[in-house]
N, C-alpha and C positions, 0 to 999 in steps of 0.2 A: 767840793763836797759831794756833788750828784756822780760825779764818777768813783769817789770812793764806795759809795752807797752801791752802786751799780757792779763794781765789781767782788765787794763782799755776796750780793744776790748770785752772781753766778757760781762763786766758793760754795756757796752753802747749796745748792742746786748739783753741782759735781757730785759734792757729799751725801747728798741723798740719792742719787744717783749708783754710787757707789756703794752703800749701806744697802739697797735694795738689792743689787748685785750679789752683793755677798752675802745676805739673807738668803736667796736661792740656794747658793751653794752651799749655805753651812746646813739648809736642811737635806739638799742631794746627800750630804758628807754623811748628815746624822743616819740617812734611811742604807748610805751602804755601809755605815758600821755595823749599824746593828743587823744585818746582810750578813755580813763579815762575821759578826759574834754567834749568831746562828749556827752557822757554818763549823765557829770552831767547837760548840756545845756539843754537837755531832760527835765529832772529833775525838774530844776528851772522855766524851762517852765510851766510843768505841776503845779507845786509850788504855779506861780502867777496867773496861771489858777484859779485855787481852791479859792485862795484871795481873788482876784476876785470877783465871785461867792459868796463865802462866803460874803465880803463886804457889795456885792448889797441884797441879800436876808433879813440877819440879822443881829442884833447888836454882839446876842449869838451864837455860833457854838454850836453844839451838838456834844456831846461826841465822835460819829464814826467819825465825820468832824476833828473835833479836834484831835484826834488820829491819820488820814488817813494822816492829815498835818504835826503834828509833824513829822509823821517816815517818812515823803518823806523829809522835814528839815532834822534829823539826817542823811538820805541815802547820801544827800548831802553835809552835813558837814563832813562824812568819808572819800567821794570822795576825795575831797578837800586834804583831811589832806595825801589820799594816792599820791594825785599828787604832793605836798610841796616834801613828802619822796624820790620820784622819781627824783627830778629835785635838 
């Protein structure tokens, strides 16, 4: 019985162990999301900026317009996918 007892105290001792551990890191995890989300509000700023812009000017974007938007699009659609991973 004392060594059942004994080895339940060291399970429950890992486990808290481990619970604290990951406490850390889910709040590391939290402050680089929202790091991350930061980052993409920028982004999407600048995004609708550009739209915008583009919109009012013309019907057609020109190829660097075009290009300049897509990759702020994909910069922010990675963001994104890295914040899902984290959370």
């Amino acid at each position: 019985m004392a060594r059942s007892k004994e080895k339940l105290k060291e399970i429950v001792e890992r486990l808290e162990i481990e619970r604290d551990e990951l406490r850390v890191k889910l709040s590391l995890a939290k402050l680089e999301a929202r790091e991350e989300w930061d980052e993409i509000e920028k982004k999407m700023d600048a995004l609708r900026g550009r739209m915008k812009v583009i919109g009012d000017e013309a019907g057609e974007m020109s190829g660097d317009v075009a290009a300049a938007a897509g990759a702020l699009a994909d910069e922010v659609k990675k963001g994104l996918s890295r914040i899902r991973k984290l959370l």
